[in-house]
PDB file of N, CA, C and O in Angstrom:
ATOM      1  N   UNK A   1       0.858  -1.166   0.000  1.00  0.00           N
ATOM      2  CA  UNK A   1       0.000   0.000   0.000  1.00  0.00           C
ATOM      3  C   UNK A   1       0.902   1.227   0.000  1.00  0.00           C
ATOM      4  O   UNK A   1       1.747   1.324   0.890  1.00  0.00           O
ATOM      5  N   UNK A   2       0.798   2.074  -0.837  1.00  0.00           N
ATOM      6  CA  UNK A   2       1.536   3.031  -1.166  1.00  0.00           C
ATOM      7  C   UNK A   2       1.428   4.164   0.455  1.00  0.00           C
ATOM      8  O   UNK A   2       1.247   3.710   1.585  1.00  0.00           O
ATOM      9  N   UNK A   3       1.541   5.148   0.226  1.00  0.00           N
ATOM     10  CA  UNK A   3       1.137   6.402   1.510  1.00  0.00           C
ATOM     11  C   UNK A   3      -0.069   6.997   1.280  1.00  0.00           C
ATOM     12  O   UNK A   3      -1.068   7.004   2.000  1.00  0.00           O
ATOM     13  N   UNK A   4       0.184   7.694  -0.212  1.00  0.00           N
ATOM     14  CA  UNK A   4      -1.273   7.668  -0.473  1.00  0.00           C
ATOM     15  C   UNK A   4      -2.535   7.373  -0.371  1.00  0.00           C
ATOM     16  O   UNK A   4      -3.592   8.006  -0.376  1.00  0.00           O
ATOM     17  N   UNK A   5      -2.100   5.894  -0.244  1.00  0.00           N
ATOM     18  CA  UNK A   5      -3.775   4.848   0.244  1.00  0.00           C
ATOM     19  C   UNK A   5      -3.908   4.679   1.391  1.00  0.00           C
ATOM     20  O   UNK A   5      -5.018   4.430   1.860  1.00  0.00           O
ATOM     21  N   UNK A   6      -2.613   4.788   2.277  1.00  0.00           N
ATOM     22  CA  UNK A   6      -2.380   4.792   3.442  1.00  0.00           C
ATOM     23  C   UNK A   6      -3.205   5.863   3.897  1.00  0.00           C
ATOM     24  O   UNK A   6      -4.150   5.604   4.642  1.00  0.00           O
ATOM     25  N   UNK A   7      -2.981   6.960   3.564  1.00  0.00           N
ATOM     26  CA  UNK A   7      -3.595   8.301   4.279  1.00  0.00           C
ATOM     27  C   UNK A   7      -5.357   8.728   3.344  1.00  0.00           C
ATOM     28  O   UNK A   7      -5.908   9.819   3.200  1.00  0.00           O
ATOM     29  N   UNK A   8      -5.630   7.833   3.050  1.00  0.00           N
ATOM     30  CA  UNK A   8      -7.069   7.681   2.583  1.00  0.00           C
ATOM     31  C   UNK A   8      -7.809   6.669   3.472  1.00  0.00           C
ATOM     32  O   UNK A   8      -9.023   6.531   3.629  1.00  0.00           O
ATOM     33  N   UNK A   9      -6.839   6.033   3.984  1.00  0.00           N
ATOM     34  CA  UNK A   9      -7.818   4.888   4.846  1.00  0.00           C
ATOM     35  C   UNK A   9      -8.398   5.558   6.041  1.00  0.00           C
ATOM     36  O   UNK A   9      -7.790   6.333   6.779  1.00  0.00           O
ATOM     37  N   UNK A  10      -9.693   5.164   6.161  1.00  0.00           N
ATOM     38  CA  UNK A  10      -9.973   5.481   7.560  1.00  0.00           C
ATOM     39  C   UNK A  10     -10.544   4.398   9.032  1.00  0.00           C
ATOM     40  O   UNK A  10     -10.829   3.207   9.155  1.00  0.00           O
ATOM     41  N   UNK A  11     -10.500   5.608   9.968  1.00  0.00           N
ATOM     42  CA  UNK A  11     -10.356   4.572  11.045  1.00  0.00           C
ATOM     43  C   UNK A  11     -11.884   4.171  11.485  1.00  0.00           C
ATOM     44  O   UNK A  11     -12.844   4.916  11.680  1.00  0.00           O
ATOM     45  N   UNK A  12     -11.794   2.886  11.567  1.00  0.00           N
ATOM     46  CA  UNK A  12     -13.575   2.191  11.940  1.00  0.00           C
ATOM     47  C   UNK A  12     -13.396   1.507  13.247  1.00  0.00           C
ATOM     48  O   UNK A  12     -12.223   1.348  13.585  1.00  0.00           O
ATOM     49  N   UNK A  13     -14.039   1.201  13.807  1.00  0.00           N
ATOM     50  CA  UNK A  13     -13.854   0.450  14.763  1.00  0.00           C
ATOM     51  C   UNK A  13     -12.828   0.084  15.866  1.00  0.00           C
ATOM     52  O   UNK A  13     -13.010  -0.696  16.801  1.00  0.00           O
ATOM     53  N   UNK A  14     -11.554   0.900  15.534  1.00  0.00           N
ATOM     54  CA  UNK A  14     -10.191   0.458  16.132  1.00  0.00           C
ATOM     55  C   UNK A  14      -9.491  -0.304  15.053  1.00  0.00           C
ATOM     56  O   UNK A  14      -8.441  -0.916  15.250  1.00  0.00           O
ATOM     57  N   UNK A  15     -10.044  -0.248  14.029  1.00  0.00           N
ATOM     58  CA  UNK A  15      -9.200  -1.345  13.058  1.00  0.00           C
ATOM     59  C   UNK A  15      -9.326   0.031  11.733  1.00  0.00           C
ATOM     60  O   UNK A  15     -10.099   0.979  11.594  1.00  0.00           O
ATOM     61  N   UNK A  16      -8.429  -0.356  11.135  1.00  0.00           N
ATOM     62  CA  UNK A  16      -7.308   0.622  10.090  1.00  0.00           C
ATOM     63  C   UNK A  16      -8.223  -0.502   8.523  1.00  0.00           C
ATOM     64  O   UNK A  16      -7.947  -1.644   8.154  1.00  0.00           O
ATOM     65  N   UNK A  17      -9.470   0.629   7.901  1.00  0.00           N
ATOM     66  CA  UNK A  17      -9.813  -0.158   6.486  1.00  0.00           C
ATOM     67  C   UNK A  17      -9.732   0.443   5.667  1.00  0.00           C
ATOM     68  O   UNK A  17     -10.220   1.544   5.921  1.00  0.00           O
ATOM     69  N   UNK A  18      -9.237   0.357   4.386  1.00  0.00           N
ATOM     70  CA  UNK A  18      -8.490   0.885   3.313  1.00  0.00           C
ATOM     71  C   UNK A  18      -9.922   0.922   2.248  1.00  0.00           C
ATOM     72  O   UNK A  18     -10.615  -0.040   1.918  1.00  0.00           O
ATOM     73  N   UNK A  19     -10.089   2.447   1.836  1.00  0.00           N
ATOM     74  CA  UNK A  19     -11.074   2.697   1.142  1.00  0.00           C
ATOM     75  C   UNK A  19     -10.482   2.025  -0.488  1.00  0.00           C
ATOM     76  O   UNK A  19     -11.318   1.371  -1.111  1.00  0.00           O
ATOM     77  N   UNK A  20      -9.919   2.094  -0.745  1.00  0.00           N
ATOM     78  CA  UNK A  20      -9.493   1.158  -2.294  1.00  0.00           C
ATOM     79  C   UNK A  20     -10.301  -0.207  -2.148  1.00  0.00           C
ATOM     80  O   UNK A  20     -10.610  -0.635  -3.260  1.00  0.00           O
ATOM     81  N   UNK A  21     -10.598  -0.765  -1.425  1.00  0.00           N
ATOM     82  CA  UNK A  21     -11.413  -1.942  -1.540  1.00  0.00           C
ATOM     83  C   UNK A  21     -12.569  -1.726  -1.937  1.00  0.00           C
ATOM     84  O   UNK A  21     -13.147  -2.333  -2.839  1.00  0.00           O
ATOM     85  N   UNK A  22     -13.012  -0.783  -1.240  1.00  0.00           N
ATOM     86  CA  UNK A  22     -14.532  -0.197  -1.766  1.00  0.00           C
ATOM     87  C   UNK A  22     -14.710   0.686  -3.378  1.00  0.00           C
ATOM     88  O   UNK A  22     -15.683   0.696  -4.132  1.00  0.00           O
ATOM     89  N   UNK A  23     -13.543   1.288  -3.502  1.00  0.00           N
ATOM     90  CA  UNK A  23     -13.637   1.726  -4.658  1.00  0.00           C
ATOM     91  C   UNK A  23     -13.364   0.703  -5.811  1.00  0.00           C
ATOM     92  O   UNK A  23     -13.896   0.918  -6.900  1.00  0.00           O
ATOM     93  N   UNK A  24     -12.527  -0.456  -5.632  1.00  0.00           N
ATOM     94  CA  UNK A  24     -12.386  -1.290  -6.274  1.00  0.00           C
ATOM     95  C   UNK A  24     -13.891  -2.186  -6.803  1.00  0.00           C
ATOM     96  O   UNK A  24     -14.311  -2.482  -7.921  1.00  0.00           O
ATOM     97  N   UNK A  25     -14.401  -2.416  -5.457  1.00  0.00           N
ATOM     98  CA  UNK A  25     -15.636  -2.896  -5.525  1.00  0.00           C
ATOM     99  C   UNK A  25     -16.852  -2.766  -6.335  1.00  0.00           C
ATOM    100  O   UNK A  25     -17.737  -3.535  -6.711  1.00  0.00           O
ATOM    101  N   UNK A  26     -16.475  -1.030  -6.522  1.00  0.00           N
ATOM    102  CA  UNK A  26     -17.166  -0.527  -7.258  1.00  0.00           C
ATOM    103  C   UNK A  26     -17.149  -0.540  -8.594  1.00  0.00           C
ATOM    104  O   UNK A  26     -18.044  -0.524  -9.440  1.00  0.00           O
ATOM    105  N   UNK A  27     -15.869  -0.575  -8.646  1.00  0.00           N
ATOM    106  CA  UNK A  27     -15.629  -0.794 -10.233  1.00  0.00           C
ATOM    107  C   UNK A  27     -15.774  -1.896 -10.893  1.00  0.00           C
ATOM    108  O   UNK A  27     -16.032  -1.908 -12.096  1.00  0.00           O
ATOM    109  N   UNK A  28     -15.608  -3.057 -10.104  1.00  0.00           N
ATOM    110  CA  UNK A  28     -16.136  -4.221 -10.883  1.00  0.00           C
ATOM    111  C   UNK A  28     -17.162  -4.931 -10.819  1.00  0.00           C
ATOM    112  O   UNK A  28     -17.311  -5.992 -11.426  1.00  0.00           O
ATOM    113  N   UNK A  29     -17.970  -4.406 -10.072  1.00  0.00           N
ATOM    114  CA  UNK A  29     -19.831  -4.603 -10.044  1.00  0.00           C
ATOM    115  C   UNK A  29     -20.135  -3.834 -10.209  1.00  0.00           C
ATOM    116  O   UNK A  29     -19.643  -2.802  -9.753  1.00  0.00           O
ATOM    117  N   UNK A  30     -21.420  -3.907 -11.183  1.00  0.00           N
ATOM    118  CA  UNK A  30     -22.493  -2.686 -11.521  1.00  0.00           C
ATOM    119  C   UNK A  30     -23.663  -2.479 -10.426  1.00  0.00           C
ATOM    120  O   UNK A  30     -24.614  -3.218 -10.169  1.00  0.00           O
ATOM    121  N   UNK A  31     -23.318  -1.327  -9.902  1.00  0.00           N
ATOM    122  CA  UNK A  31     -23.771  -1.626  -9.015  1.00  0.00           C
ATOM    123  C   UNK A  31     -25.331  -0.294  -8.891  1.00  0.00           C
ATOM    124  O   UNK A  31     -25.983   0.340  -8.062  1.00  0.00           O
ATOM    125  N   UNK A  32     -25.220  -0.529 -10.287  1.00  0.00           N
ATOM    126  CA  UNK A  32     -27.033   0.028 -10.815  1.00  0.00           C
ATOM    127  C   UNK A  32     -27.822  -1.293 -10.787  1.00  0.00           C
ATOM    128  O   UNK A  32     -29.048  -1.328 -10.885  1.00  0.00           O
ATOM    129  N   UNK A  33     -26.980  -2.457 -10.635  1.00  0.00           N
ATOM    130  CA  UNK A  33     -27.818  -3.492 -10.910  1.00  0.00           C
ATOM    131  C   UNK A  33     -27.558  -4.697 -10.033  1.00  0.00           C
ATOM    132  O   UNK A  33     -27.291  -5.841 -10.401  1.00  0.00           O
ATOM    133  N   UNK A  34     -27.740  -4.027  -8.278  1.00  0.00           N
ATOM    134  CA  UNK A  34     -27.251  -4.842  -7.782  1.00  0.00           C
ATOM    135  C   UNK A  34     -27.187  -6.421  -7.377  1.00  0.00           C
ATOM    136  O   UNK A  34     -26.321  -6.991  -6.713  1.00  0.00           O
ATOM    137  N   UNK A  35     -29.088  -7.283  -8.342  1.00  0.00           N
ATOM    138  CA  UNK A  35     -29.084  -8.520  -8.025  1.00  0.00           C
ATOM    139  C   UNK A  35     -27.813  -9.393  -8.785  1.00  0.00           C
ATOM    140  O   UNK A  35     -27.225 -10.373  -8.330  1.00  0.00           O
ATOM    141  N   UNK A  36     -27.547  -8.564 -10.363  1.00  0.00           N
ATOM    142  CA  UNK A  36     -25.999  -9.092 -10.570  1.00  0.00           C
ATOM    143  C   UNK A  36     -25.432  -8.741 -10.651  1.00  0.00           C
ATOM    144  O   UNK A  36     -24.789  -8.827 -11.697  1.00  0.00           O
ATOM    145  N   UNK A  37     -25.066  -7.990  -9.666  1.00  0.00           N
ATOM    146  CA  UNK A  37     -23.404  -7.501  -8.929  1.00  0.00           C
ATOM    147  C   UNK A  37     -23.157  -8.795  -7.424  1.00  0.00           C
ATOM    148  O   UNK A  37     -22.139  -9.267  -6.918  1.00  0.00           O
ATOM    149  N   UNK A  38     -24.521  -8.967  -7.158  1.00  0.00           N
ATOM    150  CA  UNK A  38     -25.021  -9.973  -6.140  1.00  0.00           C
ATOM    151  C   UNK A  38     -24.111 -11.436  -6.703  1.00  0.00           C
ATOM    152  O   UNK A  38     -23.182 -12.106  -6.251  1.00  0.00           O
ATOM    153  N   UNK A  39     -24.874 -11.463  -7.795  1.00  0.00           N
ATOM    154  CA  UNK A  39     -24.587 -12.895  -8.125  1.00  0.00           C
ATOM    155  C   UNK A  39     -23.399 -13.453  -8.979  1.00  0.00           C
ATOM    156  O   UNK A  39     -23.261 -14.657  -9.196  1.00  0.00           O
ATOM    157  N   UNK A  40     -22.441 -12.355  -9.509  1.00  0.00           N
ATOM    158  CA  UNK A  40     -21.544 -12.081  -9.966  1.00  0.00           C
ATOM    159  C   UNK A  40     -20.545 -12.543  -8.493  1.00  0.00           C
ATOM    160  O   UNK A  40     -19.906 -13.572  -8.269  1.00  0.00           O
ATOM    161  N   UNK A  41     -20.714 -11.511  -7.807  1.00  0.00           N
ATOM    162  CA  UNK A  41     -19.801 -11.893  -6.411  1.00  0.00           C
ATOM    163  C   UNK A  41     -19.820 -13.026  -5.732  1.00  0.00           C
ATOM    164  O   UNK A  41     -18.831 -13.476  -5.153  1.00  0.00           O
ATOM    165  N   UNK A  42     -21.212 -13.695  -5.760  1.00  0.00           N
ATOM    166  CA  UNK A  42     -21.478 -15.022  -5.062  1.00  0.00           C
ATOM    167  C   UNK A  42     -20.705 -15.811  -6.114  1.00  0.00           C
ATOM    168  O   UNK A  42     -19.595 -16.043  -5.633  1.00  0.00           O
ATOM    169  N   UNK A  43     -20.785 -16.214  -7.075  1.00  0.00           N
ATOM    170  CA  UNK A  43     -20.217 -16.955  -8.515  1.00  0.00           C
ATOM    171  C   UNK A  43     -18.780 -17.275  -8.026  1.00  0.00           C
ATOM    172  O   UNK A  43     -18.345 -18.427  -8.030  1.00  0.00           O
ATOM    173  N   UNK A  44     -17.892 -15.950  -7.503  1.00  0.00           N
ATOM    174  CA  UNK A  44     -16.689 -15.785  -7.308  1.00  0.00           C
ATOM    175  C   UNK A  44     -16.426 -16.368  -6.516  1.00  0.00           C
ATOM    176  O   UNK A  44     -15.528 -17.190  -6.697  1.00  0.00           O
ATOM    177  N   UNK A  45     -17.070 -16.264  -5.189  1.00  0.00           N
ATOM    178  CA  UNK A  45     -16.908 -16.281  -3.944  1.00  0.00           C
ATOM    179  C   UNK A  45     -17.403 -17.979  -3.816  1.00  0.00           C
ATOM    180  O   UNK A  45     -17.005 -18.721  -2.918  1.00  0.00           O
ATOM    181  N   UNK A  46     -18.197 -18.324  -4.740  1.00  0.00           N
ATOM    182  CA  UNK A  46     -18.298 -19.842  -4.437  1.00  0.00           C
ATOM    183  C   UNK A  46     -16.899 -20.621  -4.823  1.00  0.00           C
ATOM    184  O   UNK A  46     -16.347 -21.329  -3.981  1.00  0.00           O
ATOM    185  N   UNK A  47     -16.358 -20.449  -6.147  1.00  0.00           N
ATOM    186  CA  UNK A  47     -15.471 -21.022  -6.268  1.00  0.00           C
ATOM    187  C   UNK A  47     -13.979 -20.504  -5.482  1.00  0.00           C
ATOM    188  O   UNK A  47     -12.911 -21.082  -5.690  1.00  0.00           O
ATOM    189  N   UNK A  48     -14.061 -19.837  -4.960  1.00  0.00           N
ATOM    190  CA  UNK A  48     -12.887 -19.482  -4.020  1.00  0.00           C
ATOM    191  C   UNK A  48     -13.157 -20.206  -2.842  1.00  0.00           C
ATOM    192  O   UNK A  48     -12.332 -20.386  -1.947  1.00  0.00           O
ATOM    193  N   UNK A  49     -14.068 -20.530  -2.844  1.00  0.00           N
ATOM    194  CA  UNK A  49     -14.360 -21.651  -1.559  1.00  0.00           C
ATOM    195  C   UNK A  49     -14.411 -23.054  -1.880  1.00  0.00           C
ATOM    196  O   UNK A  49     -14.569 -23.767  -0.889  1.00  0.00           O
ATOM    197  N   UNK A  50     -14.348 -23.476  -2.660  1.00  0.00           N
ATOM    198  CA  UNK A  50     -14.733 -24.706  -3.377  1.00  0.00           C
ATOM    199  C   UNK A  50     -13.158 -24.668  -3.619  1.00  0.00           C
ATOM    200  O   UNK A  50     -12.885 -25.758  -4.121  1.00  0.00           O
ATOM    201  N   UNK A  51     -12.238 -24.065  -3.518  1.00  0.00           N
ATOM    202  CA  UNK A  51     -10.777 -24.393  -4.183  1.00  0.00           C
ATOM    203  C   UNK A  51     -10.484 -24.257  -2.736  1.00  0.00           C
ATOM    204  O   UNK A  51      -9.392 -24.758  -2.468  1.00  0.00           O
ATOM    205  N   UNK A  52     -10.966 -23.856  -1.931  1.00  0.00           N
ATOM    206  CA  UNK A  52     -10.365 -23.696  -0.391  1.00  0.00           C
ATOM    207  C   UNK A  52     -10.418 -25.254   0.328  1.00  0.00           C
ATOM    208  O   UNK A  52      -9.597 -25.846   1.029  1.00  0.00           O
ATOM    209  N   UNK A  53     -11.529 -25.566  -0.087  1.00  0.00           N
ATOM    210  CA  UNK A  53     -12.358 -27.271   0.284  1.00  0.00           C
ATOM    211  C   UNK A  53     -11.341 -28.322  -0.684  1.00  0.00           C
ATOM    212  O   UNK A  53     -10.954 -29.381  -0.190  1.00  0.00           O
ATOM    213  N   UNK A  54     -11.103 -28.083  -1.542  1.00  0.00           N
ATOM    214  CA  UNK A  54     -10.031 -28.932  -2.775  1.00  0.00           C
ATOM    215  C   UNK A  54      -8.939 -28.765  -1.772  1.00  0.00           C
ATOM    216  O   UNK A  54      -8.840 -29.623  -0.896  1.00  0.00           O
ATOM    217  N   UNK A  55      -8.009 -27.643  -1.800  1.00  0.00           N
ATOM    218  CA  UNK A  55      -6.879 -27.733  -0.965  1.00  0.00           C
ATOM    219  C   UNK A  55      -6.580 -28.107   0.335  1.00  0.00           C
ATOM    220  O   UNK A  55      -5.487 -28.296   0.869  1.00  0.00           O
ATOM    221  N   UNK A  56      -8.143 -28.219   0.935  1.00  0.00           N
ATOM    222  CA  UNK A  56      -7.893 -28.401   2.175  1.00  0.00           C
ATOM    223  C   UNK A  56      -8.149 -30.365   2.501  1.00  0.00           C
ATOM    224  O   UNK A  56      -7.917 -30.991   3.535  1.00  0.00           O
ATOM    225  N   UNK A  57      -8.630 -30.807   1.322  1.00  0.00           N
ATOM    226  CA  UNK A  57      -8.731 -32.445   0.985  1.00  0.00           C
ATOM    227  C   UNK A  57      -7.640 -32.939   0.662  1.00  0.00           C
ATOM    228  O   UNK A  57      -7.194 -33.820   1.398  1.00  0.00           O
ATOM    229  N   UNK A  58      -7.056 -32.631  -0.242  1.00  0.00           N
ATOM    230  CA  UNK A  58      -5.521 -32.703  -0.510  1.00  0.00           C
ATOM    231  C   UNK A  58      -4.862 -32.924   0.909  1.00  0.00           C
ATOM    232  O   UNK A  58      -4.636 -33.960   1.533  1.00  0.00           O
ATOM    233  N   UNK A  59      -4.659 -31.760   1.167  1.00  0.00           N
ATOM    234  CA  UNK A  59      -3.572 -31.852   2.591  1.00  0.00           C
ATOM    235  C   UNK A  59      -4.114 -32.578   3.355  1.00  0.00           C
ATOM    236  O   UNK A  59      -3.312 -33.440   3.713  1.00  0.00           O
ATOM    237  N   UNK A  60      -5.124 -32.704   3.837  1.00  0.00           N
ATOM    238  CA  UNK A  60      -5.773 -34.129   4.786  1.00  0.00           C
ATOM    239  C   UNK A  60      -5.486 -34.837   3.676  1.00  0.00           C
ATOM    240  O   UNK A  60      -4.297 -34.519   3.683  1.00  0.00           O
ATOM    241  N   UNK A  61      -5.580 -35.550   2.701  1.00  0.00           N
ATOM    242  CA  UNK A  61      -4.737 -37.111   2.275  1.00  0.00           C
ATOM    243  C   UNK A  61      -3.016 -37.392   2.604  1.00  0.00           C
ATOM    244  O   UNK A  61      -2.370 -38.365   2.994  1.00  0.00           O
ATOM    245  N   UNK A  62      -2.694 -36.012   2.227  1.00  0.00           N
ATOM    246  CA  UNK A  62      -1.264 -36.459   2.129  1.00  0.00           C
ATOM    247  C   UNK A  62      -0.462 -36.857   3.495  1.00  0.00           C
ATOM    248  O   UNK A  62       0.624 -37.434   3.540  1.00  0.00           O
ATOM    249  N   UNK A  63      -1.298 -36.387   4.664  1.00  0.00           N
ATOM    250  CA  UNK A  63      -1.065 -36.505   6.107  1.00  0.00           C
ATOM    251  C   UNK A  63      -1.666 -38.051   6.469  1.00  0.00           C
ATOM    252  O   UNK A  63      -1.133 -38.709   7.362  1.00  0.00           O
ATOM    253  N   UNK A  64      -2.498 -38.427   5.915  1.00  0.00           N
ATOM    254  CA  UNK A  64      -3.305 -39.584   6.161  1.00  0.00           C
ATOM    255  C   UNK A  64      -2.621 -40.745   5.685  1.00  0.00           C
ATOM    256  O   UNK A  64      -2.074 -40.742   4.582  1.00  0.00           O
ATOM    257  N   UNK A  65      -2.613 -42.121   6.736  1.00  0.00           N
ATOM    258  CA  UNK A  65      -1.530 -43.423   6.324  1.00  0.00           C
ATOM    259  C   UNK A  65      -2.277 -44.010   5.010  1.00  0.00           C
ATOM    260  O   UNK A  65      -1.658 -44.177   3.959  1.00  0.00           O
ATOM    261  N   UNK A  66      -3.667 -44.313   5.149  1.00  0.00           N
ATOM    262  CA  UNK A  66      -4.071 -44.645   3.706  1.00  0.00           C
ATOM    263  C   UNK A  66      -4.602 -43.490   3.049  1.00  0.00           C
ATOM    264  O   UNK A  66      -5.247 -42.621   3.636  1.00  0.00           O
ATOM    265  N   UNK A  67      -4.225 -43.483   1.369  1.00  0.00           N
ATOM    266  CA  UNK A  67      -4.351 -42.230   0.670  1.00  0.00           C
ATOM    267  C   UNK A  67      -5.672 -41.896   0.313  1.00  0.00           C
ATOM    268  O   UNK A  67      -5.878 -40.937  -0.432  1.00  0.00           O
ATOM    269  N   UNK A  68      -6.443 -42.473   0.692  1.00  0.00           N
ATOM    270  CA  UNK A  68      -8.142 -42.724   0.319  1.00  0.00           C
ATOM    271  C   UNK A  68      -9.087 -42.078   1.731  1.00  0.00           C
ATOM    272  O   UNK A  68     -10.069 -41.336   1.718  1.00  0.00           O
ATOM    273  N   UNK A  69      -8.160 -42.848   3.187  1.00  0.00           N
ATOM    274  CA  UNK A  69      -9.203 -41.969   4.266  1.00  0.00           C
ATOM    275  C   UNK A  69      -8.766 -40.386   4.424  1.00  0.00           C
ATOM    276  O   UNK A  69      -8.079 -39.710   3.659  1.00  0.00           O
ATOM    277  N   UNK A  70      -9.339 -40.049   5.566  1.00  0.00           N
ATOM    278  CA  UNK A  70      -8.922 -38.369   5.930  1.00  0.00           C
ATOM    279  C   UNK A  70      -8.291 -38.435   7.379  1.00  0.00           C
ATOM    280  O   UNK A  70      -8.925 -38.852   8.349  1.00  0.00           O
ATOM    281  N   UNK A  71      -7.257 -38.080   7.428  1.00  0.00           N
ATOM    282  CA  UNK A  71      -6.278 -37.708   9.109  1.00  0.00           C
ATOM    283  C   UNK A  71      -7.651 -37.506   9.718  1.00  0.00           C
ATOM    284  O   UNK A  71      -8.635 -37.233   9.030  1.00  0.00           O
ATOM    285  N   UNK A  72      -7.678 -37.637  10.923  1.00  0.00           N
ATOM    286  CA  UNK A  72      -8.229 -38.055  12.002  1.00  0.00           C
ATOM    287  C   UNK A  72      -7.223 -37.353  13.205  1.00  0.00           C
ATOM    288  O   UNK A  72      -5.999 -37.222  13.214  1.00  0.00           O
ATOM    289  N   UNK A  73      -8.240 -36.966  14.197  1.00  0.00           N
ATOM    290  CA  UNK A  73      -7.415 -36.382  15.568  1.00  0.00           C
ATOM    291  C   UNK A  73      -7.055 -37.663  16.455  1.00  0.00           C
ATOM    292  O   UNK A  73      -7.890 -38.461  16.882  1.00  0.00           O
ATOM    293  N   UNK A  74      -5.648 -37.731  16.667  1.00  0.00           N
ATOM    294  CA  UNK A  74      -6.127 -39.360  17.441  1.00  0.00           C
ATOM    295  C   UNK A  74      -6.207 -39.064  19.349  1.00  0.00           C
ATOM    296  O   UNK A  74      -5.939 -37.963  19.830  1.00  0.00           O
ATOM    297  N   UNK A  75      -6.567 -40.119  20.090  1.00  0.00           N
ATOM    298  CA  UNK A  75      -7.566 -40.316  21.163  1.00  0.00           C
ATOM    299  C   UNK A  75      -6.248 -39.745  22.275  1.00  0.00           C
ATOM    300  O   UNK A  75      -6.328 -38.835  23.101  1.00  0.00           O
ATOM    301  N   UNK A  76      -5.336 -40.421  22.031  1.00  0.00           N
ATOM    302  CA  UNK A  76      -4.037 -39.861  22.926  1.00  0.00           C
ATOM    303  C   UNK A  76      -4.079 -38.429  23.197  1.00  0.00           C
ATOM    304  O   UNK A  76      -4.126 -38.082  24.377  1.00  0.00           O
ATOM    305  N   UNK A  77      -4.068 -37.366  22.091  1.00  0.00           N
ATOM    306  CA  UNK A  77      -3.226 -36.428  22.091  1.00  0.00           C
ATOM    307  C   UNK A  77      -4.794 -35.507  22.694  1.00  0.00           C
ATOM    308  O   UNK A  77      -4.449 -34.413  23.139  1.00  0.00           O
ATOM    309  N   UNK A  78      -6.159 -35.695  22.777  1.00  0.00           N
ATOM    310  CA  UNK A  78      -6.709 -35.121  23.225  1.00  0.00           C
ATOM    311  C   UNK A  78      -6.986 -35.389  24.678  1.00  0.00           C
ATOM    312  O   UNK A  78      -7.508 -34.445  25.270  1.00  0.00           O
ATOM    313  N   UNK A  79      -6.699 -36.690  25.516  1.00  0.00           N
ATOM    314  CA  UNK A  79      -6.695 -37.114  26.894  1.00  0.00           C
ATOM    315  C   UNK A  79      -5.688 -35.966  27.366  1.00  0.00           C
ATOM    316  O   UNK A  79      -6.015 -35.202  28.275  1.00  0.00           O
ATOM    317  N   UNK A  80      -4.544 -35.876  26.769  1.00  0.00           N
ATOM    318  CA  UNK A  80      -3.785 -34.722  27.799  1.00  0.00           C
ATOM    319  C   UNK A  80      -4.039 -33.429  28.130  1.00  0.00           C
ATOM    320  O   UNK A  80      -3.261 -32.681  28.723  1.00  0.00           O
ATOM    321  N   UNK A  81      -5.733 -33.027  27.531  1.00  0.00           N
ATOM    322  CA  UNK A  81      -5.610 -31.521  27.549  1.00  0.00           C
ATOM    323  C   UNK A  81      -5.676 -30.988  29.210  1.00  0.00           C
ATOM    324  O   UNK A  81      -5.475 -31.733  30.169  1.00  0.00           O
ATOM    325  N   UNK A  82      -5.887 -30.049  29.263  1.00  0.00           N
ATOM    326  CA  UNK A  82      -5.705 -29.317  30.795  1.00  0.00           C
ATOM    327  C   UNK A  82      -6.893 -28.302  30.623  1.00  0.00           C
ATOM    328  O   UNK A  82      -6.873 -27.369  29.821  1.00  0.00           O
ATOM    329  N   UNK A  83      -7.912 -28.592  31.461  1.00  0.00           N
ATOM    330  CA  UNK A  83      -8.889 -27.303  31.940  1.00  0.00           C
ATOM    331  C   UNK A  83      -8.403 -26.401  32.732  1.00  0.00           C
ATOM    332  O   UNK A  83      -7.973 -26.373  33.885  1.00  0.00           O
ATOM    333  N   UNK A  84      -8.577 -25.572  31.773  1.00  0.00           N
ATOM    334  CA  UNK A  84      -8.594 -23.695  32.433  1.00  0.00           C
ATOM    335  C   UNK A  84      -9.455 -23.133  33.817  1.00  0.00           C
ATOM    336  O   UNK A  84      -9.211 -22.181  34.557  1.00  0.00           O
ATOM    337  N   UNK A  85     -10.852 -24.401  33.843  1.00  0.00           N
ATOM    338  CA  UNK A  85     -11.425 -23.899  34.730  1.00  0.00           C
ATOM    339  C   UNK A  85     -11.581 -24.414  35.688  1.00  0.00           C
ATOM    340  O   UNK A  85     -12.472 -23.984  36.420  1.00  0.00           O
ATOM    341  N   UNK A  86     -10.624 -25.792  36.193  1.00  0.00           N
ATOM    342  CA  UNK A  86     -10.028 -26.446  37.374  1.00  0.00           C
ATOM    343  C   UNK A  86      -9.499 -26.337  38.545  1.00  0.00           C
ATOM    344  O   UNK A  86      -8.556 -27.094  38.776  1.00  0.00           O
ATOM    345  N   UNK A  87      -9.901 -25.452  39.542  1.00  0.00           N
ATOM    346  CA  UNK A  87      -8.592 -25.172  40.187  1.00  0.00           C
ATOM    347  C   UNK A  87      -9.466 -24.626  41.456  1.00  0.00           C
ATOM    348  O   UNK A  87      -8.896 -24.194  42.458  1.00  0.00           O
TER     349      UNK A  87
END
């Protein structure tokens, strides 16, 4: 982020949000027509999730002893936890 965009952002909540997102936003939805600017974004936003779910199957196989099931939490490593509210 340049300074420029830097000193365009403003402050919300305690958290620092950069108006270029919104202007960006704008520019690539029509947003005279917002049921498809709606569904344009959902379209996107599905398959960015659907590649999130792919990558995240992958890496559970490659961790997993047979290449077909999915890693599993095993029974050991959750008996040792420690309550916070014990005492």
């Amino acid at each position: 982020m340049s300074s420029a965009e830097a000193q365009r952002a403003y402050q919300r909540g305690g958290f620092m949000e950069p108006v270029a997102a919104q202007e960006q936003f704008s520019q690539q939805y029509d947003l005279a027509n917002p049921e498809k600017a709606m569904a344009s974004y959902q379209k996107i936003l599905h398959q960015h999730t659907m590649q999130q779910y792919e990558s995240a199957t992958k890496s559970s196989r490659r961790r997993s002893p047979n290449g077909n099931e999915l890693a599993s939490l095993s029974t050991e490593s959750s008996r040792g936890s420690v309550s916070s509210t014990g005492s």
